[in-house]
Every structure is written in structure tokens, then in C-alpha cells.
C-alpha positions in Angstrom: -18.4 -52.2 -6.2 -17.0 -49.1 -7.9 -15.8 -47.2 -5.0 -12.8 -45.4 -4.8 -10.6 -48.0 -3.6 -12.0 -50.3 -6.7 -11.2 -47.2 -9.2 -7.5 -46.6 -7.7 -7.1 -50.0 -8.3 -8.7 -49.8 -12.0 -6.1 -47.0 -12.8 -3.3 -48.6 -11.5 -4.0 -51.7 -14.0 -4.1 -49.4 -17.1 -0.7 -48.0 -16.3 1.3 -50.9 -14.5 4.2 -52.6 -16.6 3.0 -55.6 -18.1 6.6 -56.7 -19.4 7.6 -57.5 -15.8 4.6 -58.4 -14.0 1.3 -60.0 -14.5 -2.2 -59.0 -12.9 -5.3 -60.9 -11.3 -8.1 -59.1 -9.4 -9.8 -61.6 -6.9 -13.5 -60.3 -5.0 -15.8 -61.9 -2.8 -19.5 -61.1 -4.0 -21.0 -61.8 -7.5 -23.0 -58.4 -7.6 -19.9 -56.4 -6.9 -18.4 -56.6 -10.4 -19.2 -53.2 -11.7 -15.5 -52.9 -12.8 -14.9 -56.6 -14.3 -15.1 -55.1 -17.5 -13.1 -52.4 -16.8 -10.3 -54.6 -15.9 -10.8 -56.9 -18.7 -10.3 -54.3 -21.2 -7.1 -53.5 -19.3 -6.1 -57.1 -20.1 -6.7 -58.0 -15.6 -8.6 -61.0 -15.1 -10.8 -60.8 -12.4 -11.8 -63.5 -10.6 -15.5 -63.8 -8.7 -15.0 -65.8 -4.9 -18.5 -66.6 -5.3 -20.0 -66.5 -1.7 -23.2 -64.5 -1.4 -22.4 -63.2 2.2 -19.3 -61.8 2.8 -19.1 -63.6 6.0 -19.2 -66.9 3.7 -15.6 -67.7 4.4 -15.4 -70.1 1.7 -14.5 -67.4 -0.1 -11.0 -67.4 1.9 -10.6 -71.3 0.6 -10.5 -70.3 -3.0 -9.0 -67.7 -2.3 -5.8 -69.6 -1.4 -6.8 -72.0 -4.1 -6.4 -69.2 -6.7 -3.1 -68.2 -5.1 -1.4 -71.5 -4.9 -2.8 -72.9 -8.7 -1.5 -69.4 -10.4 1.3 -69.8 -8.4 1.2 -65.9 -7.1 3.9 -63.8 -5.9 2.4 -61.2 -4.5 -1.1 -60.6 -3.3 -2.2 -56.8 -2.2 -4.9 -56.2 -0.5 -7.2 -53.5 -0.6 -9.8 -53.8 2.2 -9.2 -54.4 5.9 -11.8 -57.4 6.2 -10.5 -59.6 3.6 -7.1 -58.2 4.9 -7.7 -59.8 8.1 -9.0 -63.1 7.4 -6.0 -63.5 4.5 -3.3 -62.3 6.4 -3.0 -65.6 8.4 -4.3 -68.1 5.9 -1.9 -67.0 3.0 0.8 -67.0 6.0 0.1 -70.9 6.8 1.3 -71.9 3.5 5.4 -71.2 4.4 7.9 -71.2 2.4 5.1 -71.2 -0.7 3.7 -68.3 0.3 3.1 -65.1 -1.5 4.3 -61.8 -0.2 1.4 -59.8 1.7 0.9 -56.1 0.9 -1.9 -53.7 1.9 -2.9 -50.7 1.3 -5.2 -48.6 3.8 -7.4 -46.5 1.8 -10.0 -45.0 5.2 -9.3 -43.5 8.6 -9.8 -46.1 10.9 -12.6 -44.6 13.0 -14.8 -45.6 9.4 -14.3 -49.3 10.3 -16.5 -51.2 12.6 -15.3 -52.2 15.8 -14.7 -56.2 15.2 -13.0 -55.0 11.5 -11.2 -52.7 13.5 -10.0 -55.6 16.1 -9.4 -57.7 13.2 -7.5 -55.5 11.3 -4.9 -55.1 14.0 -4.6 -58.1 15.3 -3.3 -59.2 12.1 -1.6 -55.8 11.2 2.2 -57.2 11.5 1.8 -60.0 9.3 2.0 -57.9 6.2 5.5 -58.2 4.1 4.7 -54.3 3.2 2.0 -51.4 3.7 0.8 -48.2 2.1 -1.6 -45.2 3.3 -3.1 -43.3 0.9 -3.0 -40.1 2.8 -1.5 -38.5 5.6 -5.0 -38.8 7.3 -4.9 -42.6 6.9 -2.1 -43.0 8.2 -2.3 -41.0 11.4 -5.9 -42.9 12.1 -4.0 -46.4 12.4 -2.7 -47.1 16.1 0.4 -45.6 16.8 1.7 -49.0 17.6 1.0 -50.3 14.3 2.0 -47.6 12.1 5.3 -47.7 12.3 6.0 -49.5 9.1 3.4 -47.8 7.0 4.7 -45.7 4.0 2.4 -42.9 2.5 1.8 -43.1 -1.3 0.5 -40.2 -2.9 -0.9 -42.1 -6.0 -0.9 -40.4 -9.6 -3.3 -38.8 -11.9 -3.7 -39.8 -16.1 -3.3 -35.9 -16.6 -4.5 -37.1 -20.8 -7.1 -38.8 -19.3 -8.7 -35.9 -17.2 -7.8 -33.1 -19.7 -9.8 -34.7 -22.0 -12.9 -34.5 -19.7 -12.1 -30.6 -20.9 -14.0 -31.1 -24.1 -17.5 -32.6 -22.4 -18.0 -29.6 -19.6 -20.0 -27.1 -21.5 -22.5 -30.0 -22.4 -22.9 -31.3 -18.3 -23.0 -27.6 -17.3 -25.9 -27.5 -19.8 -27.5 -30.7 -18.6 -27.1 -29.4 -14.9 -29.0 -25.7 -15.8 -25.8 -24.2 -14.6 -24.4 -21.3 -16.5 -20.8 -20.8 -17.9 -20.3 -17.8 -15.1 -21.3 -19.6 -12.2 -19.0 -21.1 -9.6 -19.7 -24.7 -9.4 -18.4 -27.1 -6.6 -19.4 -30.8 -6.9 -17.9 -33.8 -5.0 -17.9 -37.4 -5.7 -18.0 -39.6 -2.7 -20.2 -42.0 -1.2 -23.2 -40.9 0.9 -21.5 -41.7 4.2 -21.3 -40.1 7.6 -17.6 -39.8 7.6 -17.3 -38.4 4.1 -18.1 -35.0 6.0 -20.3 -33.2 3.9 -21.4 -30.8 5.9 -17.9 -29.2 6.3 -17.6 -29.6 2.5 -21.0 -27.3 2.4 -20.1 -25.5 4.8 -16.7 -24.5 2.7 -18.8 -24.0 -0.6 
């Protein structure tokens, strides 16, 4: 789905160095591939699990399938459930097996309680792991955070300068004058995204 783990990862493809590495983008759910595209035109290949349930775990199968025929060094994952079930298959195949990188993108107190379990349980199998705040990072269990390394990831300064050129036209669109202050947010509609607080700010 395009959330804002799935667009961190969409930037990251436009700007990563294709002279030394190659890319593949694996997800579970046919209906989820609102950034397929996306990738494609940022030469990523993204390859469809195809369960219908993310509880299907055949998707874990080909999942290791995909690993072991493209012969992959390195598989990152982005989301604690697929984190969790991977973790320990990608670790049966020894010596073969790819490195295991994650990044945790949510406070912890987002997750439901079994992901939660899950996600910890498996926790030390990863080879490396990233927060993408300070936040994230103090959420995980003290015990397990130990090894976690904040990455404040990068903007495309062109790319949002350029976003410059359209704002008198969506001001416009929204009714909203030129000298009036407007605050806007772009976030799923989620308890934890806190938008009262962000209201209450504004």
C-alpha cells in the first residue's frame, strides 16, 4: 500500500547506486501494489507473493524461493510481521543464507500484541537494524534495542523544490488565500498518528 514505509522505500530506489548493487521489492498481497509502477520506472522489480490473506503463509515459501533462485545477498525488511515469520525461515538456509536487515519504521505500542510478541522473539536474529527516529527506537524493549542504529533518512531537495511551482494552483483548489497560514499533514487516519495534539498545535 502506499504508506510511508512503502514511499521511504520508493525514494531510496531512485537514488541507490545501481553500479554496485541490484534491487528487488517482494510483498505479500495482490491489491497492495499501488507503488509497482513506481518502482518499475526506477528500474526495481517487484515481485507480488500472491496470497490473499496475509496470514497465508505460503507467501513465506516463495518467499525463500525468490531468495534462493536470485541468489540474494541481502534482504531488508520493512514491516515487523513479515519480519517475524522471515527472520527464522531465511535463517534455516545456513551458510546460503542472505544477510537479514530491518528497519523499524512505528513506535511499538502501534503493533498488536501477538506482532509485538513475534517481533521480539525473533528480534536478535537480524544481521543489522535501523530506527527511523529517535521515537522508534526508544519504543523497542530496552533489551532489544541495544544494537539498533538511528537513520535519519534524506530528502530529494530538487524534487520538493519543485512542488514550489504548483502551490498557488492547490491553494486555489483548497479556497485558501495567499495570506493565510495553512498547516496540513499527511498521515494515515490512525489513533496513534495523534491528531488531536497536531490540532491542538495549529
Amino acid at each position: 500500500g502506499p504508506g510511508g514505509a512503502e514511499r521511504l522505500l520508493l525514494s531510496l530506489a531512485r537514488v541507490m547506486d545501481r553500479s554496485r548493487l541490484s534491487f528487488r521489492a517482494a510483498y505479500l498481497l495482490p491489491h497492495k501494489d499501488h507503488l509497482v509502477p513506481d518502482l518499475a520506472a526506477a528500474g526495481v522489480d517487484a515481485a507480488c507473493l500472491g496470497v490473499t490473506s496475509e496470514w497465508d503463509l505460503r507467501w513465506a515459501v516463495r518467499l525463500r524461493e525468490l531468495v534462493c533462485d536470485h541468489d540474494v545477498d541481502i534482504v531488508h525488511f520493512h514491516a515487523p510481521y513479515p519480519a517475524s515469520v522471515g527472520r527464522p525461515l531465511l535463517r534455516s538456509l545456513g551458510r546460503r543464507r542472505p544477510a537479514i536487515v530491518y528497519t523499524e519504521h512505528n513506535a511499538w505500542n502501534g503493533y498488536g500484541r501477538v506482532t509485538r510478541w513475534a517481533n521480539a522473539v525473533t528480534y536478535p536474529l537480524d544481521d543489522a537494524r535501523m530506527a527511523v527516529s529517535a521515537d522508534a527506537l526508544e519504543s523497542i524493549p530496552r533489551l532489544l534495542r541495544g544494537q539498533t542504529e538511528v537513520v535519519v533518512h534524506g530528502v530529494d531537495l530538487d524534487a520538493v523544490g519543485s512542488y514550489g511551482a504548483r502551490r498557488a494552483a492547490a491553494r486555489a483548489a483548497l479556497g485558501v488565500g495567499e495570506a493565510t497560514v495553512l498547516v496540513g499533514t499527511v498521515a494515515n487516519l490512525r489513533h496513534h498518528k495523534d491528531y488531536p495534539t497536531l490540532l491542538g498545535a495549529a
